[in-house]
C-alpha positions as CSV (number, residue, x, y, z in Angstrom):
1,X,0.0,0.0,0.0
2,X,1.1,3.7,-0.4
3,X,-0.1,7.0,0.2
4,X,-0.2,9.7,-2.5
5,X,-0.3,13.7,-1.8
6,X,-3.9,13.9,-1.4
7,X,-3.8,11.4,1.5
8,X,-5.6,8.3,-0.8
9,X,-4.0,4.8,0.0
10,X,-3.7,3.0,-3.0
11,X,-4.4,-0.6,-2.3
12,X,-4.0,-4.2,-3.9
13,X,-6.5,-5.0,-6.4
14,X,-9.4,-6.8,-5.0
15,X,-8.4,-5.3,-1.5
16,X,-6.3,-8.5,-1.0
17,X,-4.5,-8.3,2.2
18,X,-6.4,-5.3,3.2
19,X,-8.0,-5.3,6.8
20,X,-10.9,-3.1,6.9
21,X,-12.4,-3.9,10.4
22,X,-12.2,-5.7,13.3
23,X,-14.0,-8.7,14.1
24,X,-14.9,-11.2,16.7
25,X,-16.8,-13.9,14.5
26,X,-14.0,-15.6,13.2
27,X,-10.8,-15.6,11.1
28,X,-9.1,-18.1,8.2
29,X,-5.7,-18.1,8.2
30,X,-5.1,-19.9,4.5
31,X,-1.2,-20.1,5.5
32,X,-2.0,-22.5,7.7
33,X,-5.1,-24.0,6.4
34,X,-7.1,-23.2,9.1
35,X,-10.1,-21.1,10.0
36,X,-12.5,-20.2,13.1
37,X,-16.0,-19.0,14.8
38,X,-15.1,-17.1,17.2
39,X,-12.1,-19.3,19.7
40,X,-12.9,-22.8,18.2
41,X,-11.5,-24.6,14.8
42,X,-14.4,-24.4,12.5
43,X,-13.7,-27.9,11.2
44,X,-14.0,-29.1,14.6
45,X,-17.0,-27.7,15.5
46,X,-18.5,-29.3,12.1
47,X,-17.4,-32.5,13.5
48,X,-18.6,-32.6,17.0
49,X,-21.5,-29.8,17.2
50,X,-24.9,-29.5,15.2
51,X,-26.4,-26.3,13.2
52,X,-27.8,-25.2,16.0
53,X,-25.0,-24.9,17.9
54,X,-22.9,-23.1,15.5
55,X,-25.5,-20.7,14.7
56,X,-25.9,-19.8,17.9
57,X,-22.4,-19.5,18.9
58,X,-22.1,-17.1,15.9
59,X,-24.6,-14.9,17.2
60,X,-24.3,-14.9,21.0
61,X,-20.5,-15.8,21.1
62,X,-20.2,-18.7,23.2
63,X,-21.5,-22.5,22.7
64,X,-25.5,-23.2,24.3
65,X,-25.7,-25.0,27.1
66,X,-28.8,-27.3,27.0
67,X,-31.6,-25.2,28.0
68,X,-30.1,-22.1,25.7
69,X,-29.8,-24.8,22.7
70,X,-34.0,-26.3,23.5
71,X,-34.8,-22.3,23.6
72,X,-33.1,-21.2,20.5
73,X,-34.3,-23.9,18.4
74,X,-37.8,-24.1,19.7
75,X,-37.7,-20.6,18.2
76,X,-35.7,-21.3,15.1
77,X,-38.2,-23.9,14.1
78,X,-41.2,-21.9,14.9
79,X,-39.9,-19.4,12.7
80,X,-38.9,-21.6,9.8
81,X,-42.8,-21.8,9.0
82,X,-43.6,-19.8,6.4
83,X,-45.9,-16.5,6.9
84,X,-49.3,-17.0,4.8
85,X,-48.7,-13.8,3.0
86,X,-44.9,-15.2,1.8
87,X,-46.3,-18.7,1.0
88,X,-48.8,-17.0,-1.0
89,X,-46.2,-15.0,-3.3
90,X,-43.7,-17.6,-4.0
91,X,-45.5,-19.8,-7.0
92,X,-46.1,-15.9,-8.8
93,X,-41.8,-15.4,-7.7
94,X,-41.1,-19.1,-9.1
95,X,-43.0,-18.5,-12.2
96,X,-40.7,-15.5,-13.0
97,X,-37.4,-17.7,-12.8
98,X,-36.0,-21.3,-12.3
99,X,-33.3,-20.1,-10.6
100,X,-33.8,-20.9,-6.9
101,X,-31.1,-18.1,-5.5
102,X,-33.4,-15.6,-7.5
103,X,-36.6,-16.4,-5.8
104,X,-34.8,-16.2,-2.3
105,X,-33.2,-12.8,-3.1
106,X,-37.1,-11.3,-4.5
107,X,-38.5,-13.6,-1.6
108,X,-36.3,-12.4,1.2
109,X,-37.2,-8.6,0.0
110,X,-41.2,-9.5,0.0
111,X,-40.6,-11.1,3.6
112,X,-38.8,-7.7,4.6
113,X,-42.1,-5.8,4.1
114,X,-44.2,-8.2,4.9
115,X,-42.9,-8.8,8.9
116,X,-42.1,-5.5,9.1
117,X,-38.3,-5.5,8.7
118,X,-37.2,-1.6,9.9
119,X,-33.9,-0.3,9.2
120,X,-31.0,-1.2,11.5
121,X,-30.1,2.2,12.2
122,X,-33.8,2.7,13.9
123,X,-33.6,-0.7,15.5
124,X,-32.1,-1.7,19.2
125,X,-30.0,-5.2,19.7
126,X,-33.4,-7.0,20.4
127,X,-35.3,-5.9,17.4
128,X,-32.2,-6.4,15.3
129,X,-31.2,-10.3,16.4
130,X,-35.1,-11.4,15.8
131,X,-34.7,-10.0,12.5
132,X,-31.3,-12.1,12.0
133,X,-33.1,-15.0,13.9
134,X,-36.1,-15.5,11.3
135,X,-34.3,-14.8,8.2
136,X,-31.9,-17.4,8.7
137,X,-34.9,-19.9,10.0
138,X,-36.7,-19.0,6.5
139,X,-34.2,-19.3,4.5
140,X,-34.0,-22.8,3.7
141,X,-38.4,-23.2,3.5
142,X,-38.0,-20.8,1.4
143,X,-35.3,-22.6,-1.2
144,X,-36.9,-26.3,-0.5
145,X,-40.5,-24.2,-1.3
146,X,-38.9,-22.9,-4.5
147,X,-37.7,-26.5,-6.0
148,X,-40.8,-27.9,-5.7
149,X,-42.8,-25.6,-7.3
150,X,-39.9,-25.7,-10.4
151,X,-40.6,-29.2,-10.3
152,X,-44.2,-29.1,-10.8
153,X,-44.9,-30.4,-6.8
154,X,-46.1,-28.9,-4.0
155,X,-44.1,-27.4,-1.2
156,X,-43.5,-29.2,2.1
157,X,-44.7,-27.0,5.1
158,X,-41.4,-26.5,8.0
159,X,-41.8,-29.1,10.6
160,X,-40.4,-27.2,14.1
161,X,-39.6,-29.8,15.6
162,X,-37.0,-31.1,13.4
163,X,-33.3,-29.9,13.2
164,X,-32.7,-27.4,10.8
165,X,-30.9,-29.8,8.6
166,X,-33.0,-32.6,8.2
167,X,-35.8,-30.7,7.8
168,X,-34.6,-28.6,5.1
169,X,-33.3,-32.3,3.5
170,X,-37.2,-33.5,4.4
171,X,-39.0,-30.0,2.8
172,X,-36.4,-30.5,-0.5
173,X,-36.6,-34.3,-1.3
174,X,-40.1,-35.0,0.3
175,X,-38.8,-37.9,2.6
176,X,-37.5,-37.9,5.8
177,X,-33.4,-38.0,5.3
178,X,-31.9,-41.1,6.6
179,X,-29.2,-39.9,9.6
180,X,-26.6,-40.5,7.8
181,X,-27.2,-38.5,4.9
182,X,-28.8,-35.4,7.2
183,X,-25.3,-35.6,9.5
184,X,-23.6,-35.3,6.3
185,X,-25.5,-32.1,5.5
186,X,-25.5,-30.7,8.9
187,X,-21.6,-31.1,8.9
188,X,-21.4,-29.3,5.7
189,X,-23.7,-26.6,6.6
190,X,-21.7,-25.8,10.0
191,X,-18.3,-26.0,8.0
192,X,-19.5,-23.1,5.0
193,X,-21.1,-20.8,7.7
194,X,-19.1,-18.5,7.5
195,X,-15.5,-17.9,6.3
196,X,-13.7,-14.6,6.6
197,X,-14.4,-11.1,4.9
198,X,-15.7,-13.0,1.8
199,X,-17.0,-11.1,-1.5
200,X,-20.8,-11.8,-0.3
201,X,-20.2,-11.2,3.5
202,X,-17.9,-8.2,2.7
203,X,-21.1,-6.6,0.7
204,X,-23.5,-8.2,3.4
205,X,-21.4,-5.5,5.4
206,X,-21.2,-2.7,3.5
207,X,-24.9,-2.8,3.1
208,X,-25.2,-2.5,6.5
209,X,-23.0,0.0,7.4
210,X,-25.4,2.4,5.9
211,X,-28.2,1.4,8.4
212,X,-30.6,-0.5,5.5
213,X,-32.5,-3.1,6.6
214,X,-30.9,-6.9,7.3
215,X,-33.5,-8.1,4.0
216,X,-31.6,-5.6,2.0
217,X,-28.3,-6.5,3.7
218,X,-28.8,-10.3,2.5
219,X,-30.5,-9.1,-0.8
220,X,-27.0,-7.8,-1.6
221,X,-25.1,-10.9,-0.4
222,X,-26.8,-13.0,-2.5
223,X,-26.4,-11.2,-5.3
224,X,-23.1,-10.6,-4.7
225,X,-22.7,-14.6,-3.4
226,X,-24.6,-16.2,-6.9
227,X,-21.5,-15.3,-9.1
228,X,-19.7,-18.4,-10.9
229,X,-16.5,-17.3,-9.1
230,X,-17.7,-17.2,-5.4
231,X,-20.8,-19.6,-4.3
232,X,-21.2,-21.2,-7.6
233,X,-19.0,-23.7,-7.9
234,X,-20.0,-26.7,-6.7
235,X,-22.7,-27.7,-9.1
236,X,-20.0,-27.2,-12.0
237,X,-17.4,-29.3,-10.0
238,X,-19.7,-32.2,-10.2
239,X,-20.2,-31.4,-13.8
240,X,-16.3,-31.3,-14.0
241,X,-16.5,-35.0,-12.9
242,X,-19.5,-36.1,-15.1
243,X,-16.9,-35.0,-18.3
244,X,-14.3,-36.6,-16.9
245,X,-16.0,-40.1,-16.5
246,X,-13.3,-42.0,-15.5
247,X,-10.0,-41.7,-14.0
248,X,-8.0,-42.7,-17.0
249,X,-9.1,-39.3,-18.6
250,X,-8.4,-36.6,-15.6
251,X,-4.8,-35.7,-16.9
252,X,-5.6,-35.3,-20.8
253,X,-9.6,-33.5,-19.7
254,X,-7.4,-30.8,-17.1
255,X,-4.1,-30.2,-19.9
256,X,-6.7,-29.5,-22.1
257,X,-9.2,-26.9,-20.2
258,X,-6.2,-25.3,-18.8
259,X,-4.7,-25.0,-22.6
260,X,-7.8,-23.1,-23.5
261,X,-7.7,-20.8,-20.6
262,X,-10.3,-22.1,-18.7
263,X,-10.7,-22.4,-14.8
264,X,-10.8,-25.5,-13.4
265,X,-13.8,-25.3,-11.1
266,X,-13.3,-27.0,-7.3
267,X,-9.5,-26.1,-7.4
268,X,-7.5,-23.3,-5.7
269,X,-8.6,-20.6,-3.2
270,X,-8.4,-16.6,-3.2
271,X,-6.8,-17.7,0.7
272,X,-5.8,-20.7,0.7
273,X,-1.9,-21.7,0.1
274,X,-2.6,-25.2,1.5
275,X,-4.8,-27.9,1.3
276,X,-8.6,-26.4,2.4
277,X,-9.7,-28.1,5.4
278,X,-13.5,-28.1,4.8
279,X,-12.5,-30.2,1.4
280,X,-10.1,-32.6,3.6
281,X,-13.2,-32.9,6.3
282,X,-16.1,-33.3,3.6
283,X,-13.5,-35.8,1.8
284,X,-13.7,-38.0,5.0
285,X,-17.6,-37.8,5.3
286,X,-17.5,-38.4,1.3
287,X,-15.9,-41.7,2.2
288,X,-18.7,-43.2,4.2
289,X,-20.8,-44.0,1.2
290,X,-19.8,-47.2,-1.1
291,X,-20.2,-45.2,-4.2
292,X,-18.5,-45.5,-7.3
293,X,-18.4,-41.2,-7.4
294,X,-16.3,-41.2,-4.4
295,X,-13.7,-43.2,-6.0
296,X,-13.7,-41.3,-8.9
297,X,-13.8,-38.3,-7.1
298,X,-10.0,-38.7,-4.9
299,X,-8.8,-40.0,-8.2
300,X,-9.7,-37.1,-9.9
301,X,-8.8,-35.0,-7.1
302,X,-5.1,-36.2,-7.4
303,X,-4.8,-36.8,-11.1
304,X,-5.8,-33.0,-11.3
305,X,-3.2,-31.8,-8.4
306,X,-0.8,-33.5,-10.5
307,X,-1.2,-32.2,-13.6
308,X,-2.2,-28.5,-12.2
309,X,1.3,-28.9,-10.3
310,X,3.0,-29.5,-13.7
311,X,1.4,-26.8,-15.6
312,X,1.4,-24.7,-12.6
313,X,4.6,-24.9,-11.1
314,X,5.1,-22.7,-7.7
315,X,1.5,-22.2,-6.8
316,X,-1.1,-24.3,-4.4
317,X,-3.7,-25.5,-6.3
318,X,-5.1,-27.8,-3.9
319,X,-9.1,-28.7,-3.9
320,X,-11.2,-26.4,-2.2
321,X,-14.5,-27.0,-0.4
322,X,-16.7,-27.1,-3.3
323,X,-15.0,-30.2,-5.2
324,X,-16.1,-32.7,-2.5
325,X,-19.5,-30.5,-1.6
326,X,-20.7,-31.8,-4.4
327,X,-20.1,-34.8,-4.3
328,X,-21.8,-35.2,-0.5
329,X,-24.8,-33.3,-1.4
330,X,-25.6,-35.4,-4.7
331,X,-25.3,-38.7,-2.5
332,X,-27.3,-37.2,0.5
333,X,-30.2,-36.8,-2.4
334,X,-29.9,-33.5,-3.0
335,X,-30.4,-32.5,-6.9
336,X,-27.2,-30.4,-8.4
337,X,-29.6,-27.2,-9.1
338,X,-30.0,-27.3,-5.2
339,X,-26.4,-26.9,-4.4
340,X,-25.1,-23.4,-4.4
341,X,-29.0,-22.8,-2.3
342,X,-27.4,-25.0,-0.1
343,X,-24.6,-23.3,0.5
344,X,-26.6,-20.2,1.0
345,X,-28.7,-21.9,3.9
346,X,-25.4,-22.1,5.8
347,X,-23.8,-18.9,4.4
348,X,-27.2,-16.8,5.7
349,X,-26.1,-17.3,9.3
350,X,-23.0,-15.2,8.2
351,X,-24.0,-12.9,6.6
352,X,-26.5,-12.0,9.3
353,X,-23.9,-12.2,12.5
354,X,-21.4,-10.2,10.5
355,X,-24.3,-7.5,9.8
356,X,-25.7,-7.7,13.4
357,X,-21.8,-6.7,13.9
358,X,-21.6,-4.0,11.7
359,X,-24.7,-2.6,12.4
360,X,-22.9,-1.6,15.9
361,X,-20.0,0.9,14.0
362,X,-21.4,4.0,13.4
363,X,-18.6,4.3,10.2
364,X,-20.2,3.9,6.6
365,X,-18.1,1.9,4.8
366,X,-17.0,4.4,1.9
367,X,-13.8,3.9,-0.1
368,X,-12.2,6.3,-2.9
369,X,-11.3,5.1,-6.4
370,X,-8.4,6.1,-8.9
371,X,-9.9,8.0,-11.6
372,X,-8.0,7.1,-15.1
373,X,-10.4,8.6,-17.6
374,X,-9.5,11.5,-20.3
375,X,-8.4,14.7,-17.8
376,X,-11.5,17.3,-16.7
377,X,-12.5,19.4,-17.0
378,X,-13.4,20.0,-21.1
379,X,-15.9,21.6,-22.6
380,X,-19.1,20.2,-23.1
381,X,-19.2,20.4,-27.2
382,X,-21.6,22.9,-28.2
383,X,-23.5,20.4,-31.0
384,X,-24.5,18.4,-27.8
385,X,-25.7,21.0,-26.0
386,X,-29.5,21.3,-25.1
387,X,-30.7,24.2,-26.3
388,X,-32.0,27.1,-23.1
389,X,-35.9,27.8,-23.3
390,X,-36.5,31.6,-25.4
C-alpha cells in the first residue's frame, strides 16, 4: 500500500490483504489451512457440534448449554414456518425464474415488508437479532418451497420440531433423510457458515453500514454470493466429474481446459496456500458412502493436483471445499440445481452475524477510487448542448 499527496492509500486490487475492520466472528488463516467461529476450529465444531449450535455461537459468542440450545431452536423452528402472506407470493416469484437463488433474493425482499423489517439504524440489539433470527430460519423453506414448485410439486410445510438440517433435507426431497445423509448435510452446513471477509459477507457489510434493513443486507449478499467465481461452484465441479467419466481421462480432460484458458472449477482458493480443510473434512464424510463417485472423485482430485502442479509450477492448487461439496450433497439426495442454495442456507447465518456486527460501527463503509479517464475538466461540445428555453 502507499499514500499519494492527497492522503488516498492505493491498495491491492481486489483489496487483497487489506484489513478493513475488526471482528470477533472468526478468522481463516489460508497459511496454515485453518479457519475459526469465534475461539474454536471451524472444522472441529462441524465434527462434533450440530447447526444449531454453530449458529448460535455465531450470534451470541459462546457454545449453548442445553436449555439455551432447546430455547433457541424451539424458536428457530417456529420461525422456519412460512408467513401466509410469503407462502402466498412464492408460486407468482417461481413462475418468474428457475433459478432458486433468485426467488430467495425477490423472496427475502417481499418477507422484509411483509414482517415489518425496519432499518438497522432505527432498530435496538433485540429488534435487530429477531430479525437475523427469522431470516436465517426461512431461508432454507423458502429454497426447499422454490424446487418444488420448479418441479411441478407442492411445497412441504417447515416441521419445528425437526433440526434445521433434516428438515430442510425432508422439505427438499419429500422424505424424511436417513441420519446418515442429514449428518452429512449438517456437517457441511456448519463447516460453510461462514469464512472470513468473503466477496458476499464483505457486501453483506457494507450494506449494512449504511443502516438499510438486514433483508436488504442479505439481498445484496446473495447477489453478490450467486457469481460463478464465489458460491457457484460446486454444481459445475460435479459437472467437471460427469466429463471426466473415468480416472483414466483426468490428466488429458485438465491439460486440455487449462490449454484453453479455462478455470478448473473446485480447485485453488483466493486464501488458501494449502490444502482447504473443509474439502479434507467433507473428503472423509464423502468416504462413508460405497459409491462409485467417491472413487472417482480422490482419483480425480489427485490426477488433477498432478497435472495443475506440472502446468502450474510454484503455486497451491489444492481442492477447495466445493470439489467434494458436491459430491456429499448429490449422494445425501440432494439434486445439483439445489447446491449453491445449499450453500446459502449455511452462508445466511453469516452474513446475518457479520451484519448484526456492523450494524454496531457507526462508520459507513466508503472507499475512494483512482480516476484514469480523459483529464477534466473540457468543454461540453456545443453540437451536444441542449438548447435554453427563449
Amino acid at each position: 500500500m502507499s499514500t499519494n499527496a492527497t492522503g488516498f492509500i492505493t491498495v491491492p486490487k481486489g483489496l487483497a490483504k487489506v484489513v478493513v475492520t475488526d471482528t470477533e466472528l472468526g478468522d481463516v488463516r489460508g497459511d496454515e489451512g485453518f479457519f475459526h467461529y469465534r475461539q474454536y476450529s471451524a472444522v472441529e465444531l462441524a465434527e462434533q457440534v450440530g447447526f444449531e449450535q454453530a449458529w448460535y455461537l455465531l450470534f451470541h459468542g459462546h457454545l449453548p448449554d442445553d436449555d439455551e440450545l432447546a430455547t433457541f431452536s424451539a424458536a428457530a423452528g417456529r420461525l422456519r414456518v412460512l408467513p401466509p402472506g410469503l407462502a402466498d407470493l412464492l408460486p407468482a416469484i417461481c413462475a418468474t425464474t428457475t433459478d432458486s437463488l433468485q426467488v430467495l433474493r425477490t423472496a427475502l425482499s417481499a418477507w422484509g415488508g411483509i414482517a415489518g423489517i425496519r432499518p438497522l439504524y432505527d432498530c435496538d440489539e433485540d429488534e435487530k437479532s429477531a430479525a437475523a433470527l427469522a431470516s436465517v430460519a426461512i431461508t432454507p423453506t423458502i429454497l426447499a418451497a422454490a424446487h418444488r414448485l420448479h418441479q411441478g410439486l407442492e411445497p412441504i410445510p417447515a416441521d419445528p420440531t425437526l433440526g434445521h438440517a433434516e428438515d430442510y433435507l425432508r422439505m427438499v426431497t419429500g422424505r424424511l433423510p436417513a441420519a446418515r445423509d442429514a449428518r452429512a448435510v449438517e456437517q457441511y452446513l456448519v463447516a460453510t457458515m461462514d469464512h472470513g471477509f468473503n466477496a458476499s459477507t464483505f457486501t453483506a457489510r457494507v450494506i449494512a453500514s449504511t443502516g438499510a434493513d438486514l433483508a436488504a443486507c442479505l439481498v445484496g449478499a446473495i447477489g453478490s454470493f450467486s457469481g460463478p467465481k464465489h458460491g457457484g461452484a460446486p454444481s459445475r465441479a460435479l459437472e467437471a466429474l460427469d466429463e471426466i467419466g473415468t480416472l483414466d481421462r483426468a490428466d488429458g480432460w485438465v491439460r486440455e481446459r487449462i490449454g484453453s484458458g479455462d478455470r478448473i472449477m473446485g480447485f485453488g482458493h483466493a486464501v488458501y496456500r494449502t490444502r482447504d480443510p473443509r474439502s479434507e473434512m467433507l473428503k472423509v464424510i464423502a468416504r462413508g458412502w460405497d459409491d462409485p463417485l467417491v472413487d472417482l472423485a480422490v482419483g480425480v482430485e489427485d490426477a488433477i493436483e498432478k497435472a495443475l502442479a506440472d502446468l502450474k509450477p510454484g503455486r497451491e492448487l489444492h481442492a477447495n471445499v466445493e470439489f467434494y461439496a458436491g459430491v456429499v450433497m448429490k449422494l445425501a439426495g440432494l439434486d445439483p440445481s439445489m447446491f449453491t442454495p445449499t450453500f446459502c442456507v449455511a452462508r445466511v447465518v453469516g452474513w446475518t452475524a457479520n451484519v448484526l456486527e456492523q450494524s454496531r460501527d457507526p462508520k459507513i463503509i466508503r472507499p475512494a477510487a483512482r480516476y484514469v479517464g480523459p483529464p477534466p475538466p473540457q468543454p461540453v461540445p456545443s453540437g451536444s448542448r441542449t438548447p435554453l428555453p427563449a
